[in-house]
Kinemage of the C-alpha trace (Angstrom):
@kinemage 1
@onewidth
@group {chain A} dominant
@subgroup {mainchain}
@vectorlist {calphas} color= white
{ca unk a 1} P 0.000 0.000 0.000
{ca unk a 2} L 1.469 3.399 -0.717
{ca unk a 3} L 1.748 5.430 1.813
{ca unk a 4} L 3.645 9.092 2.456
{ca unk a 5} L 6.301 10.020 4.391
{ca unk a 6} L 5.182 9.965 8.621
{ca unk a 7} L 3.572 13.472 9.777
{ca unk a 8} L 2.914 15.273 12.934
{ca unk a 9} L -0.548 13.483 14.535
{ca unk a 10} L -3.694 15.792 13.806
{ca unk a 11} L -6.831 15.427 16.044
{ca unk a 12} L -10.338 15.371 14.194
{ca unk a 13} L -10.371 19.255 15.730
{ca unk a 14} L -7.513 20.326 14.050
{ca unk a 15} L -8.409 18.547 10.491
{ca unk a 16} L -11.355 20.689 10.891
{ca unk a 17} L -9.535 23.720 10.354
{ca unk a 18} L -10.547 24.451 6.759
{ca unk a 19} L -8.732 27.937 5.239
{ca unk a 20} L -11.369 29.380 3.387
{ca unk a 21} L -9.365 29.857 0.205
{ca unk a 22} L -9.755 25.779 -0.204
{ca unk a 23} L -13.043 25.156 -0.320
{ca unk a 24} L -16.288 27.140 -1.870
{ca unk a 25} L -19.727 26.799 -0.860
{ca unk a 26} L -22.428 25.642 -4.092
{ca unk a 27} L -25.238 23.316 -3.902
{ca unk a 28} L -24.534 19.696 -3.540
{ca unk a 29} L -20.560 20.615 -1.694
{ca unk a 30} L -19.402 17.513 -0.032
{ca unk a 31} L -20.440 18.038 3.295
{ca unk a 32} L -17.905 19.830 5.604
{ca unk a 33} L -17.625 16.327 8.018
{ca unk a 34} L -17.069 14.322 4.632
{ca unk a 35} L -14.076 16.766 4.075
{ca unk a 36} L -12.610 16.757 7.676
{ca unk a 37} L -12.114 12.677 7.360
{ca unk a 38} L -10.361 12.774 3.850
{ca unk a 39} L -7.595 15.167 4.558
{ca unk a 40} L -7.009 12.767 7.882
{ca unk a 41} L -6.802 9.869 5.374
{ca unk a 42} L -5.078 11.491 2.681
{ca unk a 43} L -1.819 11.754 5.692
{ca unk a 44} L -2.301 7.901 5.171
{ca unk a 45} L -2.593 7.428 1.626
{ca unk a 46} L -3.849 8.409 -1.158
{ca unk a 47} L -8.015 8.200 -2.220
{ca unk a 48} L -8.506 5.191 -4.428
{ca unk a 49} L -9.010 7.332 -7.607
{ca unk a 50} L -5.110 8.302 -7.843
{ca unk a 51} L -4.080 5.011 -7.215
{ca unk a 52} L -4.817 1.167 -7.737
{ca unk a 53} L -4.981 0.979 -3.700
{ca unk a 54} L -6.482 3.410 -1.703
{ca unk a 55} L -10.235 4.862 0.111
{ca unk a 56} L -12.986 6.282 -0.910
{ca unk a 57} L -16.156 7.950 1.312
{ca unk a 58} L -19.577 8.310 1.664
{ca unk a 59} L -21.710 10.019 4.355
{ca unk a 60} L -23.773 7.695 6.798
{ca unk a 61} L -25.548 10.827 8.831
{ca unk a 62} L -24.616 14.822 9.551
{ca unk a 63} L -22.202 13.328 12.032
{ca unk a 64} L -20.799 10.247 10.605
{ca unk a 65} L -18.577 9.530 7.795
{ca unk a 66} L -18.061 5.702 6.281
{ca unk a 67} L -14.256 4.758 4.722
{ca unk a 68} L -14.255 2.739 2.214
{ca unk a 69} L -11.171 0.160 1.329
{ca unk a 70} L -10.103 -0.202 -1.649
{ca unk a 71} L -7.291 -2.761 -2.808
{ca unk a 72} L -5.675 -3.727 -6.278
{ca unk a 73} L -8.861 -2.064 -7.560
{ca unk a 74} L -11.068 -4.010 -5.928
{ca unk a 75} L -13.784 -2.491 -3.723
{ca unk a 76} L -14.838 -5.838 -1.763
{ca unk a 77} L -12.284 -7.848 1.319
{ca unk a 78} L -11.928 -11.421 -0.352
{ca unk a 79} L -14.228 -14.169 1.256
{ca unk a 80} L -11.764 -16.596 1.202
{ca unk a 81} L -8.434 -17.006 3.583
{ca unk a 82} L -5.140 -16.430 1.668
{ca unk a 83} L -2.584 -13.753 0.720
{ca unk a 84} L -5.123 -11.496 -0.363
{ca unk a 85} L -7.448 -11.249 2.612
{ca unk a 86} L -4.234 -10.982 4.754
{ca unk a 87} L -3.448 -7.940 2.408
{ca unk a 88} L -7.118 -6.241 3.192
{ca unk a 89} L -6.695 -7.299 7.302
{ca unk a 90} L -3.448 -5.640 7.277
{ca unk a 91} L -5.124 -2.584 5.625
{ca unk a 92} L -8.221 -2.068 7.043
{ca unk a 93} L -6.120 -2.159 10.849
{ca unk a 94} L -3.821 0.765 8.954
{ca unk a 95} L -7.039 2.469 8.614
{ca unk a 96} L -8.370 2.128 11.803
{ca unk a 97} L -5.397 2.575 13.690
{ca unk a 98} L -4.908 6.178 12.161
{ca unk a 99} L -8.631 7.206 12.583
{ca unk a 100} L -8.271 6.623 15.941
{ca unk a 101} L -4.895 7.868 16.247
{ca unk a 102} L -6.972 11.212 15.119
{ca unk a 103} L -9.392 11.323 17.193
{ca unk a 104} L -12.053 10.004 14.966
{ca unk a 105} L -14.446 7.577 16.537
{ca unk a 106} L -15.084 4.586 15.369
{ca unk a 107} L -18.629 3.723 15.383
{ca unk a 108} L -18.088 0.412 13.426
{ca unk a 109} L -16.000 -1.655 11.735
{ca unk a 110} L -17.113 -4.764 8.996
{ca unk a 111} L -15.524 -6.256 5.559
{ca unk a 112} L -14.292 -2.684 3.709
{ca unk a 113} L -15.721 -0.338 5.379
{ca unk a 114} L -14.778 2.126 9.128
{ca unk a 115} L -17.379 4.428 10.158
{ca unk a 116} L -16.219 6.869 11.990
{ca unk a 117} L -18.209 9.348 14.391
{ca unk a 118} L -17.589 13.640 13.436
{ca unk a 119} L -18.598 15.294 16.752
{ca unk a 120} L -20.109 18.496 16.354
{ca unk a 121} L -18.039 21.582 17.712
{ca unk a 122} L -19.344 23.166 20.811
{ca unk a 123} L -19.145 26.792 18.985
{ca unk a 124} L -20.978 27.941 15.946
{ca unk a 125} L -18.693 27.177 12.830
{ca unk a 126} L -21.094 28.761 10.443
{ca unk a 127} L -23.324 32.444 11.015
{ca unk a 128} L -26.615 32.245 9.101
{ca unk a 129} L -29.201 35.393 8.761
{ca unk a 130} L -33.397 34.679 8.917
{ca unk a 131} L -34.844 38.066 7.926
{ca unk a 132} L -39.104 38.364 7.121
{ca unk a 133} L -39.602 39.021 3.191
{ca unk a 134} L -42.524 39.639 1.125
{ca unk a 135} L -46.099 40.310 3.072
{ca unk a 136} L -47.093 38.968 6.968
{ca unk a 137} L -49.568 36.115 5.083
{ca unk a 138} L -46.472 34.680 2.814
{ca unk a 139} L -44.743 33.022 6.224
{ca unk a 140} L -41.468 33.131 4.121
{ca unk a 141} L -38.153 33.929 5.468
{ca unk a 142} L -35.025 34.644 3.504
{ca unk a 143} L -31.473 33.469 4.595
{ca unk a 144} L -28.276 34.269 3.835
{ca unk a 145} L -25.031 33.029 5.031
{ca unk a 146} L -22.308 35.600 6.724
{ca unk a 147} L -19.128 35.938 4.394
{ca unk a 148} L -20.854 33.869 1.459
{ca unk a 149} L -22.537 36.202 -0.622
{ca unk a 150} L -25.001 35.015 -3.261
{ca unk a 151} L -26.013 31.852 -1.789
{ca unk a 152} L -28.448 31.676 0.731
{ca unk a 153} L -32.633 30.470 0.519
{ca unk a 154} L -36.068 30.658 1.431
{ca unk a 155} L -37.727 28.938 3.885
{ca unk a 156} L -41.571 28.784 3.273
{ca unk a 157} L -43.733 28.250 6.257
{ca unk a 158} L -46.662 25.774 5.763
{ca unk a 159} L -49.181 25.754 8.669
{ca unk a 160} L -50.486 22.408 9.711
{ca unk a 161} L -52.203 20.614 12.622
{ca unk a 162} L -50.774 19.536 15.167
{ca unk a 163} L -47.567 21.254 13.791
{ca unk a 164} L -46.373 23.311 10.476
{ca unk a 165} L -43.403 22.490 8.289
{ca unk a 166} L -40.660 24.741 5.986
{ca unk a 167} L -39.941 23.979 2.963
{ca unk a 168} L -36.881 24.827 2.086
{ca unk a 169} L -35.191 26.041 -1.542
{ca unk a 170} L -31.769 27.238 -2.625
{ca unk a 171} L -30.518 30.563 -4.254
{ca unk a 172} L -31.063 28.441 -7.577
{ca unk a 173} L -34.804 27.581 -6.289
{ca unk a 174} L -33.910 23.832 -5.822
{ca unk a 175} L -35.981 22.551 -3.012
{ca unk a 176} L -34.617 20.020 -0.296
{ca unk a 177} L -36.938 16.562 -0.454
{ca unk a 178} L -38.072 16.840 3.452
{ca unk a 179} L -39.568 19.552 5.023
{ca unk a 180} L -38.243 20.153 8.691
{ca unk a 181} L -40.724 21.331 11.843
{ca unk a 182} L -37.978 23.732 13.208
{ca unk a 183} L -37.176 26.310 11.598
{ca unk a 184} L -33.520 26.103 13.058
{ca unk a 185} L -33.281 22.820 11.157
{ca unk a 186} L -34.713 23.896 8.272
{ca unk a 187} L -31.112 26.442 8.417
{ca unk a 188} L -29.024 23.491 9.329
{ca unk a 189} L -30.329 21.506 6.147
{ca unk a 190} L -29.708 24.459 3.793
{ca unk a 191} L -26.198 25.170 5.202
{ca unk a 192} L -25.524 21.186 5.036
{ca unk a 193} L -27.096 21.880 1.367
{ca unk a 194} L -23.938 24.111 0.815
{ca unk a 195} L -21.377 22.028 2.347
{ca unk a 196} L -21.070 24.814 5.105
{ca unk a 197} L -19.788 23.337 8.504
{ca unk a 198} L -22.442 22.505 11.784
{ca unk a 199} L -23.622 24.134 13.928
{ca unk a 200} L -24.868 27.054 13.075
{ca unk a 201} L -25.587 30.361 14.720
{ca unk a 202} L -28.575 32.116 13.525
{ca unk a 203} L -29.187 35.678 13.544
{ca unk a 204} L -32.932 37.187 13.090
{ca unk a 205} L -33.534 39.985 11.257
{ca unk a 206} L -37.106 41.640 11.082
{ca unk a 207} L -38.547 39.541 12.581
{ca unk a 208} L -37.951 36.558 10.548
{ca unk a 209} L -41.393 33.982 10.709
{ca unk a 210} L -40.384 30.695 12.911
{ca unk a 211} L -37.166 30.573 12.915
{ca unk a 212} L -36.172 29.862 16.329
């Protein structure tokens, strides 16, 4: 397996640290947890599309992160004993062994795949503005994210019994598949939307309809 020359250990709160000049906000980002786990791997070796060996990811929830093994371009651990399984064992423990040297919990492990538990930060990574638009009866709420300008949404209130729901939509007008009962995770969805780190701090303006 190729591997690159030993570094300095990083915990899961210091791969977080994301300079702003790398990465861009736009609809359908790989979420910011997705991107904190590959540049921890990538001090192990490389992702499995610059090399014949390697990992690839997928997100499991807002706050887990699955890593994929891949060897000689395969994407399954062989069934049967031999040289080859040895060569995925010996692997997948690299793998593990560095996620949790990082800090990165490991929810579960089985055949190729590690997942791995983000933990949300106790401080706001991410300021998000609510502020009332168009008349009282329209329940809709623009938002806009601090330091991001011309992305954002609307949130759409729907009243309902027992509770309402927002419907949420893009800068582009692309709507979200769920609605959310909280306006606050209504937010949370968009920002996720963008690729924008968790949690996020939300700031009303006018008056904004729900969103608390």
């Amino acid at each position: 397996m190729q591997t690159t020359l030993p570094l300095p250990a990083t915990t899961a709160g210091e791969a977080a640290a994301e300079p702003a000049e790398e990465f861009r906000p736009a609809p359908g980002a790989v979420p910011w947890h997705v991107r904190t786990v590959a540049r921890v791997m990538e001090r192990l070796c490389p992702p499995a599309d610059t090399g014949v060996d390697g990992w690839w990811l997928t997100e499991e929830s807002r706050d887990a992160v699955a890593v994929h093994r891949v060897i000689g371009g395969e994407f399954q651990r062989p069934a049967e004993p031999g040289a080859e399984q040895d060569r995925w064992d010996g692997a997948l423990r690299a793998d593990r062994a560095h996620l949790a040297a990082h800090e990165l919990p490991i929810l579960f492990a089985e055949d190729d795949r590690t997942v791995v538990h983000i933990p949300l930060p106790d401080t706001p990574q991410t300021t998000a503005t609510a502020r009332r638009v168009g008349p009282p009866a329209a329940l809709t709420t623009r938002v806009d994210f601090e330091g991001f300008p011309g992305i954002g949404g609307m949130l759409q209130y729907h009243p309902g019994e027992p509770v309402g729901a927002y419907e949420v939509r893009d800068h582009l007008g692309q709507g979200a598949a769920e609605r959310f009962e909280a306006g606050g995770e209504a937010i949370a969805a968009l920002a996720h939307h963008y690729g924008l780190p968790l949690p996020v701090r939300i700031i009303p303006r006018g008056n904004p309809h729900h969103t608390t």
